[in-house]
N, C-alpha and C positions, 0 to 999 in steps of 0.2 A: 441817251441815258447812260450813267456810268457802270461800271459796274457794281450792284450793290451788296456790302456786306451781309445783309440778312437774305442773301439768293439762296435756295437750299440745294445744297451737293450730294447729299444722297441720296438714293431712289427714294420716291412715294408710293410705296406696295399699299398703302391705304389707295390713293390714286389712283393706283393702274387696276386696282378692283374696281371701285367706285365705277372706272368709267365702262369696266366689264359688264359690270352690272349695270349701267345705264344700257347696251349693248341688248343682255339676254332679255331685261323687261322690254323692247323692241319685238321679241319673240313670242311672248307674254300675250302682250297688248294683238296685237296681229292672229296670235289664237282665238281671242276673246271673241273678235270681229264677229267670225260667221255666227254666234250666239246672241248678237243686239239687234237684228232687225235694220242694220245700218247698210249702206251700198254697200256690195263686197264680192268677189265673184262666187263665193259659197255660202249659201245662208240655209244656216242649219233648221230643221225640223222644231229641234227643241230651241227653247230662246227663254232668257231669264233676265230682267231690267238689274240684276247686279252686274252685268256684264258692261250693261253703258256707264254703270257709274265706276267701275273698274278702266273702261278703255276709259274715260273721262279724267279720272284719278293719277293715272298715269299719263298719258297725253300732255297736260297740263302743265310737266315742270320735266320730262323726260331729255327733250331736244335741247333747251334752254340748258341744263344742266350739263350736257355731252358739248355743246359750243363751249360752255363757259372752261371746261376741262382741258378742249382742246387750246383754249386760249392760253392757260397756264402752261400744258408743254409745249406750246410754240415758246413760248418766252423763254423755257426752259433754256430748250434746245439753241435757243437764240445767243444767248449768256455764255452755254459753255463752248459753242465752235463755232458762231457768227452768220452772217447772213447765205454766203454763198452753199455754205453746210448743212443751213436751216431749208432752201430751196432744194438740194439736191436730195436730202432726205424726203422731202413731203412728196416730192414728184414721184418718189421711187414707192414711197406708202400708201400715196393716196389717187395722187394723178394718172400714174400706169395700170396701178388694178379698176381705177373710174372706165376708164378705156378700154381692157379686159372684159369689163361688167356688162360694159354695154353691148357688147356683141359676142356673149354667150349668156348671161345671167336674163340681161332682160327676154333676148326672144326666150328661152327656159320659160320666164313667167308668164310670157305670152300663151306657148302651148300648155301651160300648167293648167291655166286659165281655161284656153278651150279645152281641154281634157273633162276640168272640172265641171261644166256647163254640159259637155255634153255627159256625162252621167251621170250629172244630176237628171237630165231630162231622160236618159232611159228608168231611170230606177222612181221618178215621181210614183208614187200612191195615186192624188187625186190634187187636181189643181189648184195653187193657193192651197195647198193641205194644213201652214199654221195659221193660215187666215181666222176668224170668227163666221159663222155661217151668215150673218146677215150681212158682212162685207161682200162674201161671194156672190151673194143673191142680187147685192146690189150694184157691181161691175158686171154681172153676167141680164142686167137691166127686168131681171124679175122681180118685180113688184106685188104680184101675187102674194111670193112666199114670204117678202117684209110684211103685209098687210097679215099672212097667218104669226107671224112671230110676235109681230103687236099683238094682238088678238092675244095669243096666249101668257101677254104678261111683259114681253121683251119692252126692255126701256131706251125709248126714241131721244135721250139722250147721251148713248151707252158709247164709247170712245173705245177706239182700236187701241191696243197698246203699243206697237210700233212706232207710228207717227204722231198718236194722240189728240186725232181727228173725229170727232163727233159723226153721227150717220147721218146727221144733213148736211153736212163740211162736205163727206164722199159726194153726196148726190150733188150738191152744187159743184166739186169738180167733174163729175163724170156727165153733168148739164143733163139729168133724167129727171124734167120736171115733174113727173108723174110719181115717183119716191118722194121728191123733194114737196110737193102739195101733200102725201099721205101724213110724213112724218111734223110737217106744222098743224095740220090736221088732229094729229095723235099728243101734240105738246111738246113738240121740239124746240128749244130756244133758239130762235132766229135771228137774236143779241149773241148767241154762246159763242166763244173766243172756246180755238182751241188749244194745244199745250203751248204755239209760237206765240200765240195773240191774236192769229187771224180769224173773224169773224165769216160768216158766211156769204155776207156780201164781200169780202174781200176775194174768195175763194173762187163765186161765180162772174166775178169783175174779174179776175186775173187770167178763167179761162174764156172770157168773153162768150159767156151765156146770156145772153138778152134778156132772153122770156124769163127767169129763174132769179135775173137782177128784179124787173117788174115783180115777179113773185112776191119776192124777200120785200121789197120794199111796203108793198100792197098787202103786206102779212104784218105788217109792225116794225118790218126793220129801218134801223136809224141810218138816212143815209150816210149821212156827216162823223157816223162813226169809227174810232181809232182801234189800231193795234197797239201791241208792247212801245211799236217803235214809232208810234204817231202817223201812222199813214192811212191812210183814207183807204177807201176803195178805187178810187181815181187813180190812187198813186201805186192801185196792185194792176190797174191798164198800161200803165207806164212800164213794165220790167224789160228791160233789154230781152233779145232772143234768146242769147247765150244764159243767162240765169234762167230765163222759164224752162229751155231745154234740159238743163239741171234738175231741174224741182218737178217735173214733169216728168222724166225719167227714174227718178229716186221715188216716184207716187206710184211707177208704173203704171204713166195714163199716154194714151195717144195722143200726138197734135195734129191739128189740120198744119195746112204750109201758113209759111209766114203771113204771105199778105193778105187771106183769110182769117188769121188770130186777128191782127193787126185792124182786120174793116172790124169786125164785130166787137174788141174791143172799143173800138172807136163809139159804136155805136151805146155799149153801156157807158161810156165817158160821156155824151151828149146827156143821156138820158140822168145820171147823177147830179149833172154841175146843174140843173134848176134847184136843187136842193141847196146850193151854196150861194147867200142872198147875196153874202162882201165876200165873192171869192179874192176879186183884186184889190182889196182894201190894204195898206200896211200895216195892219198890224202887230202888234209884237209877235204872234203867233205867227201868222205869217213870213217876217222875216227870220224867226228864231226857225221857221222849215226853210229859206231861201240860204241863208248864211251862217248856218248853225252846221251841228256834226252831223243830220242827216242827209245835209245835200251835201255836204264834204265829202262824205262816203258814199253816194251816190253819184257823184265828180270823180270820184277817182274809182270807183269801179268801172265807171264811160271809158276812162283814157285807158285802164287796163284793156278792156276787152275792143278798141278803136284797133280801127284798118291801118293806122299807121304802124303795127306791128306785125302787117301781114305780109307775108314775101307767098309768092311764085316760081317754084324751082321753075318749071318751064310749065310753055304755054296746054299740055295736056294732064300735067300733076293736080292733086286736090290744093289748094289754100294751107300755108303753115303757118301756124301762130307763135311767134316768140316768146309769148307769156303763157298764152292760157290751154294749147299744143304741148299736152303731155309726151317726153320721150325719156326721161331717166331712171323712172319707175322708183322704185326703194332707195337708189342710187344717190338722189338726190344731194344728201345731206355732203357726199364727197366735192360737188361742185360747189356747193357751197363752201367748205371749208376751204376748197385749193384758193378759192379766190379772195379768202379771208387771208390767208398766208401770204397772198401776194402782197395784200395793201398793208398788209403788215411788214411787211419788209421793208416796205417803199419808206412807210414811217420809219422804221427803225433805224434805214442809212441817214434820212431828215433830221432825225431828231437823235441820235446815238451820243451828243455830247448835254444832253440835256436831263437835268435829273429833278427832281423833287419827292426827294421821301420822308419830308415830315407830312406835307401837304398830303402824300399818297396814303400816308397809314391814318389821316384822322380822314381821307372821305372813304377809304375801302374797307378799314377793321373799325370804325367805331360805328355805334349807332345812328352817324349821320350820314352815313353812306342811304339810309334810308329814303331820305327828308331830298336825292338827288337821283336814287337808281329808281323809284316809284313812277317819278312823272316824266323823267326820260322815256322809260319804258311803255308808261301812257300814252307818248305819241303813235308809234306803228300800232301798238294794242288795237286802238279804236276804231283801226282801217281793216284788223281783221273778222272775218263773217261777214264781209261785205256781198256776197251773192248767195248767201244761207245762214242762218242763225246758226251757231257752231260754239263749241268751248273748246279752249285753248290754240296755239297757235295754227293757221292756215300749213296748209301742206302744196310746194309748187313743184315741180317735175321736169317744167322747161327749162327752155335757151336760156332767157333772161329772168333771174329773178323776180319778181314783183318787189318794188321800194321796200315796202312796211316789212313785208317778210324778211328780205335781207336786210335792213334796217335791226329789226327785233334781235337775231341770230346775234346779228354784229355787238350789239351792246353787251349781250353776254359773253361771246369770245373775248371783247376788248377788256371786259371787267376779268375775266379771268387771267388775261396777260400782265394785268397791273396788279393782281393778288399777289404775282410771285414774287414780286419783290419785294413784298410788305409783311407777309404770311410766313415769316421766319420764327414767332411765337406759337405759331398754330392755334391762333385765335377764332379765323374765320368759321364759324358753324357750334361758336362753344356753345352757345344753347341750345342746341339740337332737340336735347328732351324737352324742351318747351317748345320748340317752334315746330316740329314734323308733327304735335296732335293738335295745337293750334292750324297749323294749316289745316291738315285734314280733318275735322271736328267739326270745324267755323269758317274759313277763306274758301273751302271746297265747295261744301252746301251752300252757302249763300250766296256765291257765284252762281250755281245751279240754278236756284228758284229766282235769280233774279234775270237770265239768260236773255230774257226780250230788253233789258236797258240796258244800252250802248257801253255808257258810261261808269256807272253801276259794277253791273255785271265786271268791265274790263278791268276796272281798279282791281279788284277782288280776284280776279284773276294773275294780275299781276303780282300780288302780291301773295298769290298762293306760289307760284310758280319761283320767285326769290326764297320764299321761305322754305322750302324745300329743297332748294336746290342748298342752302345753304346749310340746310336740315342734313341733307345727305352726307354732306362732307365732314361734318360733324361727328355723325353717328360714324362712319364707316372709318374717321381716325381714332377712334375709340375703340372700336370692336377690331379693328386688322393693326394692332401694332407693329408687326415683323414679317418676316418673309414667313408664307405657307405655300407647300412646295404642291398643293392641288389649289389654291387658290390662285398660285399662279400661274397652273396650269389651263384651267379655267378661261385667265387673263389673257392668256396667248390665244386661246383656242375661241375669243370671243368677235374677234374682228372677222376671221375665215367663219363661224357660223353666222353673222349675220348677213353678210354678204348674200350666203346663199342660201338662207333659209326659208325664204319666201316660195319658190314653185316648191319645195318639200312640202313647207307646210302647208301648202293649200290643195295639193294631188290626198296629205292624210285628212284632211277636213273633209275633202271631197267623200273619202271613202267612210268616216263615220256619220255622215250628214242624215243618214235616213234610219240608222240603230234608235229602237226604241227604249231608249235609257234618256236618265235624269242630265242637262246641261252639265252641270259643273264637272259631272264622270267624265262625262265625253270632252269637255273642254282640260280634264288631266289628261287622257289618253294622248291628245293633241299635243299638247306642251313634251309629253313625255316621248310619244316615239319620234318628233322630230327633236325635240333634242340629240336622242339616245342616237339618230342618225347623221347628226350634225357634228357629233363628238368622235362617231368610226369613221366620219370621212375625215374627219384633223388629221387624227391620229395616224390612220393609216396612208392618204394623198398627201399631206399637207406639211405636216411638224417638219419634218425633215429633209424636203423637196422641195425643190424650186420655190413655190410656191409659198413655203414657209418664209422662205429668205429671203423672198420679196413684200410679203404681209408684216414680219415681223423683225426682218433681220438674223444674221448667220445662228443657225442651232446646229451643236455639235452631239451626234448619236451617243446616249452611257455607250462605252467601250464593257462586254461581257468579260468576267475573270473568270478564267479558268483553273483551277488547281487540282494539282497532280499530287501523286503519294508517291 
């Protein structure tokens, strides 16, 4: 490309906020955690469903927005001192502190982690203490006390708010047919889908409960019946180990070993397929489950989670998985990027005499950048929540990326690289006041309630996640016109706190988790003393020390004036 008249040469203090702040809602979002009910190594006492639609909220357009930024100052920095300056800087920003991170920052979260775990287990009250009491009654397999809680009124269709699991959903995973006959007994719907779509035969088919499939079925249940995502109960005997391990551990429920899931599923799979007259029939239905998106995603979550990515340091170590062998923790996002810089570069020496910016300003600033960013971005979209029903983008940690995931990332860095040369009007994000309450109003909620379609749901997300991001950059060159000298303090000081905000914050969650006050207090306090400690360790390790001038580049100490009489 050549060099283009419309490159912008002055700093972007709107920018270097923006991307601050894409930074400290990182910190945000991560407080929120131990308040949803979601995995997490601290989950608080108190818990309040604005929390999921807040980490949801956010989540959704956060990372996609921080690549797409990063894309722009790669190009930046590209334009004004060329490739070899562009490599030598990232390495020194991003590459050296990835390296650093990982051999102090992550083991830190590690022990943060075990710290946090075990005191949470000294200071427990009473087991499952935010559970509901007929969930406790009913993993601790008393039936007695479910049989007095009916009795007194309790409704045998009543759903945890957690995972949004009806009380015969538990009892068919926890396979305690004795619950599971009182509560169809009592009027349980043996059809009820719960908040994913799975139905109860799906639940005792997936944990390969026999007697509890025969139950369900010899109670009214439909064998033949679907979830959100069109799958049988058949096709909940089918889940790879790796994803049941997952959703099994996230339910907090025990497994037998494999090859015992594995017979007794077998055995509800034998016992369903008489229900299914034309299983092997072609048709349309059939094929639209054989070569449609759900066996696409079903295909490629096989290859993800396949033995061909498993290596053997040596013959006494455990098994390391390339993809799905978490090792970089929070870290992540930096390997990502160094290796976006690279294939950026690569292009940049390929293609460096090559230019098109009329072509670039009507697909990147006009409205049809739409009608081509949508269904791009539709591709990886669809591939993710492949091993759990999830919104917004997947989160990876390992060696190798997954496709879809570095795929996703990539279009938004790339788009951001091609903004800066086009983005000389300051067009990109002019409606902001329209598009940040449209997204969040309408593309957020609807994404939400439509969560079990594939399809559906990911358009809707996709297009939350553009329009926000392009929301943000809107707003934030509106509101930050010029340099603010704590704004930019802020800026500097946002890279060194996220880095290492994660064991901080989670040793202070650990310590507020059992305070009997209202979530949202406790969820300030969180935000607030890790900030507040995030900001004295800049200040005082960081701003002006090594460390600064490796994070951010040389700072020179205010010089003290003295005067004399």
């Amino acid at each position: 490309m050549n060099q283009s008249d419309c490159s912008v040469t002055l700093r972007r203090h709107d920018l270097d906020a923006l991307r601050a702040f894409a930074m400290f809602l990182g910190i945000v979002l991560h407080s929120a955690l131990s308040f949803t009910g979601f995995p997490w190594p601290v989950e608080d006492r108190s818990s309040n469903p604005i929390f999921q639609l807040l980490f949801c909220a956010i989540h959704g357009f956060r990372m996609p927005l921080f690549f797409l930024l990063s894309g722009l100052f790669t190009m930046m920095l590209w334009r004004r001192r060329g490739v070899v300056a562009l490599l030598k800087q990232r390495t020194l920003r991003i590459f050296i502190p990835f390296l650093l991170g990982i051999v102090t920052l992550i083991p830190a979260l590690h022990w943060a982690s075990f710290i946090a775990h075990e005191w949470s287990i000294q200071h427990k009250d009473s087991p499952h203490e935010t559970e509901p009491g007929w969930l406790q009654s009913l993993k601790a397999s008393d039936w007695r006390n479910i049989k007095v809680l009916l009795e007194n009124g309790a409704d045998p269709q009543e759903v945890d708010i957690t995972f949004g699991i009806p009380m015969l959903g538990w009892a068919c995973l926890y396979g305690n047919e004795q619950i599971a006959r009182l509560l169809i007994d009592s009027g349980a719907d043996v059809n009820g889908p719960d908040r994913s779509g799975n139905c109860p035969l799906h639940q005792s088919a997936f944990m390969g409960h026999f007697e509890i499939v025969d139950l369900l079925i010899r109670s009214g249940a439909v064998p033949t019946i679907k979830g959100k995502r069109s799958e049988t109960a058949i096709d909940s005997t089918r889940v790879d180990w790796k994803t049941t391990t997952f959703i099994a551990k996230a339910l907090g429920i025990s497994l037998p070993t494999k090859e015992e899931l594995e017979g007794s599923r077998a055995e509800c799979r034998q016992l369903l397929k008489k229900y299914f007259v034309h299983e092997t029939e072609l048709t349309v239905e059939v094929l639209n489950s054989r070569w449609g998106l759900n066996h696409l995603r079903k295909r490629y979550s096989e290859f993800l989670v396949s033995d061909r990515f498993m290596i053997h340091l040596n013959a006494h170590s455990q098994p390391f998985h390339l993809i799905m062998t978490g090792v970089f923790g929070h870290l992540w996002f930096l390997w990502f990027l160094y290796w976006f810089v690279i294939l950026f570069s690569l292009l940049a020496c390929m293609m460096k005499n090559l230019s098109f910016p009329k072509l670039s300003h009507i697909l990147i600033l006009s409205p049809i950048r739409w009608l081509w960013l949508v269904p791009l971005t539709m591709i990886p979209q669809m591939f993710m929540g492949c091993f759990a029903p999830s919104f917004g983008p997947d989160t990876s940690m390992s060696i190798l990326p997954p496709p879809h995931l570095f795929t996703y990332y990539g279009i938004f860095f790339f788009f951001g690289a091609l903004s800066y040369d086009c983005d000389n009007d300051k067009q990109l994000g002019t409606w902001w006041k329209l598009g940040i309450p449209l997204a969040l109003l309408v593309a957020l909620p609807l994404a939400l309630v439509t969560i079990g379609d594939t399809f559906l749901s990911g358009l809707l997300q996709v297009i939350y996640a553009w329009a926000m991001t392009f929301g943000m950059i809107g707003m934030f060159r509106a509101l930050v016109t010029g340099e603010n000298k704590w704004i930019r303090y802020l800026s500097d000081s946002a890279y060194w706190s996220y880095l290492v905000h994660l064991p901080i914050l989670i040793l202070v969650q650990a310590w507020v988790q059992k305070w009997d006050m209202p979530a949202l207090v406790k969820f300030a306090i969180v935000c607030s003393v890790t900030s507040a400690l995030l900001l004295i360790s800049y200040h005082t390790l960081v701003r002006y020390r090594w460390l600064g001038r490796l994070l951010n580049g040389p700072r020179t100490r205010p010089t003290k004036v003295s005067v004399t009489f």
